[in-house]
C-alpha positions in Angstrom: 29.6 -109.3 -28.8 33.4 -109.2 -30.8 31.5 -111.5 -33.6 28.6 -108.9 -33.7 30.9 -106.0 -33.7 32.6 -107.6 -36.7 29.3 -107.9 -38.5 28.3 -104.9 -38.4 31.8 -103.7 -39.3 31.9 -106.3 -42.8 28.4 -105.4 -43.5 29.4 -101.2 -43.5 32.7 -101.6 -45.5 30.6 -103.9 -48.0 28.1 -100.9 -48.3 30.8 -98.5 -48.2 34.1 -100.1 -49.6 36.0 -96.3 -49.5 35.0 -96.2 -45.5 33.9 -93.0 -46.1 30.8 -91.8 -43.6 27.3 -90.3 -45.6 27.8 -87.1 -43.9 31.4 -87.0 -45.7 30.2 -88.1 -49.1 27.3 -85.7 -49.0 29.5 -83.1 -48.2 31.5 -83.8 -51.2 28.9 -84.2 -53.5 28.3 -80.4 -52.4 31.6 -79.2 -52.6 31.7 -81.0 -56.6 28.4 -78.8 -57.3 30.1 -75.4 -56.1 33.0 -76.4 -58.2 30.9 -76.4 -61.4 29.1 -73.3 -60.9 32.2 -70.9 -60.3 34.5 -73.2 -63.5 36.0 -70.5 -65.1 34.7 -69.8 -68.8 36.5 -71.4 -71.8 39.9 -69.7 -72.3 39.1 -69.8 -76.2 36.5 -67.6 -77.2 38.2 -65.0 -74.9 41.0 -65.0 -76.3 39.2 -64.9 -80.2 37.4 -62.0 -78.8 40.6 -60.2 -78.1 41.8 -61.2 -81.0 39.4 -59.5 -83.5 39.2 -56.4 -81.0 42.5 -56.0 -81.3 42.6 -56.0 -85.2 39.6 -53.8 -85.4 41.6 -50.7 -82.8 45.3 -51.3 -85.0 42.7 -50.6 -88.1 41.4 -47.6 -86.4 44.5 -46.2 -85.3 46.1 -46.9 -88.5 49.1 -49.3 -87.0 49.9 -52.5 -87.7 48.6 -55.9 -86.0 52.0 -57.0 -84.0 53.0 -60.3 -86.2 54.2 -61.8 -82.3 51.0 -61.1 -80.8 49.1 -62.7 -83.2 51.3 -65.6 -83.3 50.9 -66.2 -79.6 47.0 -65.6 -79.1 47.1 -68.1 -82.0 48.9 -70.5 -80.4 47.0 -70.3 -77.0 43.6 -70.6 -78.7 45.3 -73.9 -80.5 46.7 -75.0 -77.0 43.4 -73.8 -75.0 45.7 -71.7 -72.9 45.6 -68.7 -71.3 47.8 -66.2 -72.4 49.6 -64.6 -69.5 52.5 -63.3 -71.7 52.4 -60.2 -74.2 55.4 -59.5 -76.7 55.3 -55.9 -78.5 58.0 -56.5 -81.0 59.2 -54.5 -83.9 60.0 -57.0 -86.9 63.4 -56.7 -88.0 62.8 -56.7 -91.6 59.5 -54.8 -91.9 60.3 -52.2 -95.1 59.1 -48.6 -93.9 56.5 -48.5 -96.2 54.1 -50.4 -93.6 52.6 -48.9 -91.0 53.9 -48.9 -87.8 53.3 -50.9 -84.8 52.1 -49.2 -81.5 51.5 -49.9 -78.3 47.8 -48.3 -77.6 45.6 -50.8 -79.7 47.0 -53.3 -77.3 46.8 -51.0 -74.5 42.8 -50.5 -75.3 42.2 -54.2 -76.3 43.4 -55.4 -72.8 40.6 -52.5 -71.4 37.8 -52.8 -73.4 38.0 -57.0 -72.7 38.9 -56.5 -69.1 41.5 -58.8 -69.9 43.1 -59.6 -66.4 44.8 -63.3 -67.0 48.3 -61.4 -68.2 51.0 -61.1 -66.2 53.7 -59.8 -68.3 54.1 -57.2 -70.6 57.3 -56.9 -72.6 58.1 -54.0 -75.6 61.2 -54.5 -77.8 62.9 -52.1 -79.8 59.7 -48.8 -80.2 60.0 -45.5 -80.2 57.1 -44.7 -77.6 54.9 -41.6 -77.6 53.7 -39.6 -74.9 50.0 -41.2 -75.5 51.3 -44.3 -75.1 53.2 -43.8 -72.3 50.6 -42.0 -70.6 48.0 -45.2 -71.4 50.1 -47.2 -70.2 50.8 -45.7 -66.9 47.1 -45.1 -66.6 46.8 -48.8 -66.9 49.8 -49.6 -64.1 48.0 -47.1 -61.3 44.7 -48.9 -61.6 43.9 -50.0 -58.2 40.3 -52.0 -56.6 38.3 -54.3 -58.6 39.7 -53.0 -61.9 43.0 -53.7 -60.8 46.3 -53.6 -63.1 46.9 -57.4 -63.2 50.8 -57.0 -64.6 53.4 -57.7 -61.8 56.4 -57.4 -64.7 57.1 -54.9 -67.5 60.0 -54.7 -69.6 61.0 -52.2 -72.1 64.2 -53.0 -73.6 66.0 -50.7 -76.4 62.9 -48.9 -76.6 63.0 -45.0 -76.8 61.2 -42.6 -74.6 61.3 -38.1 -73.7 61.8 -36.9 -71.0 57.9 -36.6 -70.3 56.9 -40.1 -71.1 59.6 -41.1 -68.6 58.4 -38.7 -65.4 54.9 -40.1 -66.6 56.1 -43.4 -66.0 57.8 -42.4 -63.0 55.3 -40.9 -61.4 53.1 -44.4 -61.9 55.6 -46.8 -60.4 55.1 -46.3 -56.7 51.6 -47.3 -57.6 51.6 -49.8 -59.2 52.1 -53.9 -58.7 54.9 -54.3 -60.8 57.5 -57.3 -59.0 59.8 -56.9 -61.8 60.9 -54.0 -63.7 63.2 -54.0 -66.7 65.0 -51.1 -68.8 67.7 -52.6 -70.9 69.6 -51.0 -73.4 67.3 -48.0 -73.3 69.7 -45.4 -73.3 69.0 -42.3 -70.3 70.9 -39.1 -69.4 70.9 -37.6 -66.0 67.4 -35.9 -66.3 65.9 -39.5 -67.3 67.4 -42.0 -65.0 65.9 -38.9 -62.4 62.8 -39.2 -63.4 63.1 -43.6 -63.1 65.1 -43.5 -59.9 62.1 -41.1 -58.2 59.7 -43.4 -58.6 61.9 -46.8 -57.4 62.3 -44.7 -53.5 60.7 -46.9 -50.7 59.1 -48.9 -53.5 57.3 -51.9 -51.4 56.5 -54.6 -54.3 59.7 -54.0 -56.7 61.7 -57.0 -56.3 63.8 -57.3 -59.7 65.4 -54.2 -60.9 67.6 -54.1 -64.3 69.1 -51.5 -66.3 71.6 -53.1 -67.8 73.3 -51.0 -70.8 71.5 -47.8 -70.2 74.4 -45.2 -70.0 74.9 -45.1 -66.2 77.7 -43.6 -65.0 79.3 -43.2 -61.3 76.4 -40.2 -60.3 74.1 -42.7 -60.5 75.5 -44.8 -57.1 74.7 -43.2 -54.7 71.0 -42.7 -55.9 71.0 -46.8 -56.7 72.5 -47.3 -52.8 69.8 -45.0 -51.2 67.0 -46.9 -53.3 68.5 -50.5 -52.7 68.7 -49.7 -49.2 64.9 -48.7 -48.3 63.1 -50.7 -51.3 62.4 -54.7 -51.3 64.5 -54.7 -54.5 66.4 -58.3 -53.6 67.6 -58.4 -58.0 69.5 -55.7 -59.1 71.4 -55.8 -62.5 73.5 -53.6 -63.8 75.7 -54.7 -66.5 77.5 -52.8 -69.4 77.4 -49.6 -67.6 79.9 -47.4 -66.7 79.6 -46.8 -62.5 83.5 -47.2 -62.1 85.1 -48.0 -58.5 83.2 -44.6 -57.2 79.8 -45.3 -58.6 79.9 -49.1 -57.5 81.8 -47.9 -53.6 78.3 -45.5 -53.5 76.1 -48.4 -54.5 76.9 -50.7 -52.3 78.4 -48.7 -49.4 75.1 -48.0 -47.5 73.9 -51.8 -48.0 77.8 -53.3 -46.9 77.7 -51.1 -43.2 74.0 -51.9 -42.8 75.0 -56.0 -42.7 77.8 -55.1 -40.8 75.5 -53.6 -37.8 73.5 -56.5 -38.2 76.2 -58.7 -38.1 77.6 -57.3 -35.4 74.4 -57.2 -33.4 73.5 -60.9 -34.0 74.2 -63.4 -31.2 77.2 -65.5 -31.7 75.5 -68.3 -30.4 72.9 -68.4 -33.2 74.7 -68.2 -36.5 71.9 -67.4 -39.5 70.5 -70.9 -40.9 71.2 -71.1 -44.3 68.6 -72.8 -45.0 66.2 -70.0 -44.3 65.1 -67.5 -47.1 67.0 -64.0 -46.8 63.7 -62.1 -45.8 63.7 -64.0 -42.6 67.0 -63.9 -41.8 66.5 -59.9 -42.3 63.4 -60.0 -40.0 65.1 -62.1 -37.6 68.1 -59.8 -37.1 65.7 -56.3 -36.7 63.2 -58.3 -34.4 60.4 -56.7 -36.2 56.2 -57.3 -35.4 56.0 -58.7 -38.3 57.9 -62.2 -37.8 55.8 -62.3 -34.9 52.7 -62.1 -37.3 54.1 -65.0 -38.8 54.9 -67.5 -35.9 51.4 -66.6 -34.6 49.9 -68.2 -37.5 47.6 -71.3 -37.3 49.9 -73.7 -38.6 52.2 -72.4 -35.8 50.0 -72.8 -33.0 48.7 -76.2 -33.6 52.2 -77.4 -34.5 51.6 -78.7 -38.1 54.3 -79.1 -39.5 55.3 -78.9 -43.5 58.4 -79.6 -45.7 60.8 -77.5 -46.0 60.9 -76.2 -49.5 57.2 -75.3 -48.6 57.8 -73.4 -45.4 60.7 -71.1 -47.0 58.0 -70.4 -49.7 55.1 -69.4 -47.6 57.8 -67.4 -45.1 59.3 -65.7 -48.5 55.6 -64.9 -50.0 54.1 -64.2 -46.5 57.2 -61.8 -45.2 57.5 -59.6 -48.2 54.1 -58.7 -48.1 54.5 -57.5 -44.7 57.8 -56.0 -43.8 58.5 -52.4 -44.4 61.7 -51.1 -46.6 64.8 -53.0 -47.4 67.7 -53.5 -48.0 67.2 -57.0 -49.4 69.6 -57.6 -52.1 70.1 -61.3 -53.0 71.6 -60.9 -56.3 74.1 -58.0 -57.8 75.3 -58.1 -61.2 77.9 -55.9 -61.7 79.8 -57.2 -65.1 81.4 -55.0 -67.7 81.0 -51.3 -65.3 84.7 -50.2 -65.7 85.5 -51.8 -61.8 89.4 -51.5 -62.1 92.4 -49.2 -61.7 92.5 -47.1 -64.7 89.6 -44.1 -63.7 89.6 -40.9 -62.0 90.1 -42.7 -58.6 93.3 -45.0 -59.7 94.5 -47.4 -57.1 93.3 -46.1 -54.3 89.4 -46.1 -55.3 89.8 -50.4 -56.3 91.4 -50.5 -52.9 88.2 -49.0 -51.3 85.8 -50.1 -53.7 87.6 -54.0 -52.5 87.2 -53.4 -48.6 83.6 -52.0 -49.1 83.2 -55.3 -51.0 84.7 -57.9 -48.4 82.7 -56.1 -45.8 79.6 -57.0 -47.7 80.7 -60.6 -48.6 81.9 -61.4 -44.9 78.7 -59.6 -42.9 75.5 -60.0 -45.4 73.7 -63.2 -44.3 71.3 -63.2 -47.0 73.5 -62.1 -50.5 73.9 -64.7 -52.2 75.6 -63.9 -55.9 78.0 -61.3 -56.7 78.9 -61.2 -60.7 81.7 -58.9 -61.3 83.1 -60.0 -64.6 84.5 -58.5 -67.6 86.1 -55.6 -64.5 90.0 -55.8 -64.3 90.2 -56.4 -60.5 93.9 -57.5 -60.5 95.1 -59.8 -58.1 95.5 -58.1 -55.2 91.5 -57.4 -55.5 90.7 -60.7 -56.2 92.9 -62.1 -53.3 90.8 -59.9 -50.8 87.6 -61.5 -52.2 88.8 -65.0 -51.9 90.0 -64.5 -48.3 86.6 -62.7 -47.8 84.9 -65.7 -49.2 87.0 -67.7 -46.6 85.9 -65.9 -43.6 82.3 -66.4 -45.2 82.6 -69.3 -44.5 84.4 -69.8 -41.2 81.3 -67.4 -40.2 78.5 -70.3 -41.5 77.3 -67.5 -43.3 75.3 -68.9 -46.6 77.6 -70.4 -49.7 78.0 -66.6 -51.9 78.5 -67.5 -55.8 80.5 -64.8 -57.0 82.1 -64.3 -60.5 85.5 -62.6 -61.4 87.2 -62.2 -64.8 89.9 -65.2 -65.3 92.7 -62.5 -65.4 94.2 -63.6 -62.2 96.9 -66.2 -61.9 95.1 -69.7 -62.0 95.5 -70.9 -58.7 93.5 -67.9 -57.1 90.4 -68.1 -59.8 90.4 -72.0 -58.9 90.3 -70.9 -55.3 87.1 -68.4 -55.9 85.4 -70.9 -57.8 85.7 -73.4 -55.4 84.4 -71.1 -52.7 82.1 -70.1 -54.7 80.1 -73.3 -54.7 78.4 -75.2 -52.4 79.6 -78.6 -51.2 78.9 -81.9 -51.9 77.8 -82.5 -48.7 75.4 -80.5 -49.0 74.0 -81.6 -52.5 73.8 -85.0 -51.4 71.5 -84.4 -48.1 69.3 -82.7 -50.0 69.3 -85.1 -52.7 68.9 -88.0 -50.0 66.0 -85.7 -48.7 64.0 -85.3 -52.0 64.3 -89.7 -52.1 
């Protein structure tokens, strides 16, 4: 019986060297002819087409072909690669004899070829019109099959009215932008308005920056309310001018909200710092979404995955579910005028710092502070670094945070070596990845 059993076993793996069963084959032979019939159709002659359409509507319009976005559809055509980038830039030494370049041929290119490979839309240095503007917007609010596919836009030193800004204002709460980004584009009160009313219990914003844009301490209190009830979890801010008062504002609401939760937590279970800083914030409000998460079928049958893979799916899976925030991650608050010579004097760095070590010593999921080019002082800085102390005595995550070098040595030492994570750490996780 064991010799026949044998036989029969040679004689299949002979037939079938792989060991793979007929059913199993056959099933893959089916699965490689559904493959072929949805490929995707050559990146090339799509991106040709948009080519010439887009020459043909700057001829029509009278503007000029954008020298970068040529360059780049050339290149991906050469590469056979889709082209998920677009750069609107203004040459620097274009005479003003040529025409100029604009935004809407683009705009109608990426319509009129349902174009819906690009992610990223960036505009350097143009004066935009209100039918611009107004295209564009119309192009961020499209929703079902037609969809906006652009999850970042940035405009940076570009030049907009008042109307072109409520315009685009008004189209930000629709639309699937992740990242949003306004440098050096310069706003008064009536303009940042008209920005900071469509960022309120945004959803899908995650990156926010307005760095060099002219904001001064008014605008806090307006950046705290919308960093505490959006998913914004990147928010920069340097070369502005918030002060102690305007920064105190900002991150007031967000310091005594981690506080609560601090205080709520069990001080059996310290936050793992391992875990990403969505489900940390989930854990600590209990909310029905987490347990949409653990009731998943990789939960229930027990698989189990790595762990660079879980915190991916538990980022991706969680901020798509969880209502508003605050989730700030990263602040960057270099070059605002943070030191003792405004309005406030002393006494506003003194409650601009304990707003500040609250923050450091209760948010579990904070994890970079950039406060450089600010005069702290040392006194200031001395707070942080004890802050940064009690961090860790907490077991709260490792918080990189960066001060100008105007302290005495010793103490700027001392913040930078609290500011980084151990070697312990970096060699279990490089005896993990071997």
């Amino acid at each position: 019986m064991v010799e026949t059993r044998l036989r029969s076993r040679a004689r299949y793996y002979f037939q079938n060297p792989a060991g793979i069963s007929h059913s199993k084959t056959m099933s893959r032979e089916k699965e490689g002819k559904q493959k072929t019939k949805g490929t995707p159709l050559p990146i090339v002659p799509i991106l040709q087409k948009f080519l010439k359409t887009y020459e043909r509507h700057c001829a029509q319009t009278q503007t000029s072909v954008c020298p970068a976005i040529k360059q780049d559809l050339k290149t991906s055509i050469k590469n056979e690669q889709i082209l998920r980038k677009f750069m609107l830039v203004r040459p620097e030494d274009s005479p003003t004899s040529i025409l100029p370049i604009s935004l809407e041929p683009l705009l109608m290119t990426i319509r009129d070829e349902c174009y819906m490979l690009g992610k990223e839309i960036c505009i350097w240095s143009l004066q935009l019109s209100n039918p611009e503007t107004a295209r564009l917007a119309s192009l961020l609010e499209l929703k079902g099959r037609a969809a906006c596919p652009f999850t970042s836009l940035e405009l940076i030193d570009c030049r907009m009215d008042l109307w072109s800004l409520g315009r685009l204002g008004r189209a930000l709460p629709c639309s699937c932008l992740r990242s949003l980004v306004l440098d050096y584009c310069r706003f008064g009160n009536e303009e940042i308005e008209s920005i900071f009313s469509g960022l309120e219990n945004n959803q899908r914003l995650q990156t926010l920056s307005l760095r060099y844009c002219g904001l001064g301490p008014q605008s806090g209190p307006r950046l705290g309310t919308i960093i505490y009830q959006s998913s914004i979890c990147k928010l920069h801010l340097d070369g502005n001018y918030l002060q102690c008062s305007g920064a105190l504002t900002l991150l007031r609401p967000i310091a005594e909200y981690a506080k609560i939760q601090g205080r709520d937590q069990p001080a059996t279970s310290p936050p793992d710092p391992r875990s990403p800083p969505q489900q940390l914030q989930a854990k600590q409000r209990g909310s029905s979404t987490l347990n949409q998460i653990t009731k998943s079928p990789g939960a229930l049958t027990g698989k189990t995955t790595s762990g660079k893979e879980r915190r991916k799916k538990g980022i991706k899976k969680i901020k798509d579910l969880t209502d508003a925030g605050p989730w700030l991650v990263k602040l960057y608050l270099a070059d605002n005028g943070i030191d003792r010579k405004g309005k406030e004097g002393e006494n506003g760095l003194l409650e601009f710092t304990q707003i500040l070590t609250c923050l450091i010593t209760s948010s579990a999921h904070l994890r970079e502070i950039d406060l450089g080019n600010n005069v702290l002082g040392e006194m200031a800085v001395t707070d942080i670094l004890e802050a940064l102390r009690a961090r860790k005595t907490g077991k709260l995550p490792v918080l990189k945070i960066m001060v100008t070098p105007q302290v005495s040595s010793e103490t700027f030492r001392s913040i930078w070596k609290n500011s980084r994570k151990s070697s312990i750490t970096r060699r279990k996780k490089k005896k993990a990845k071997n």
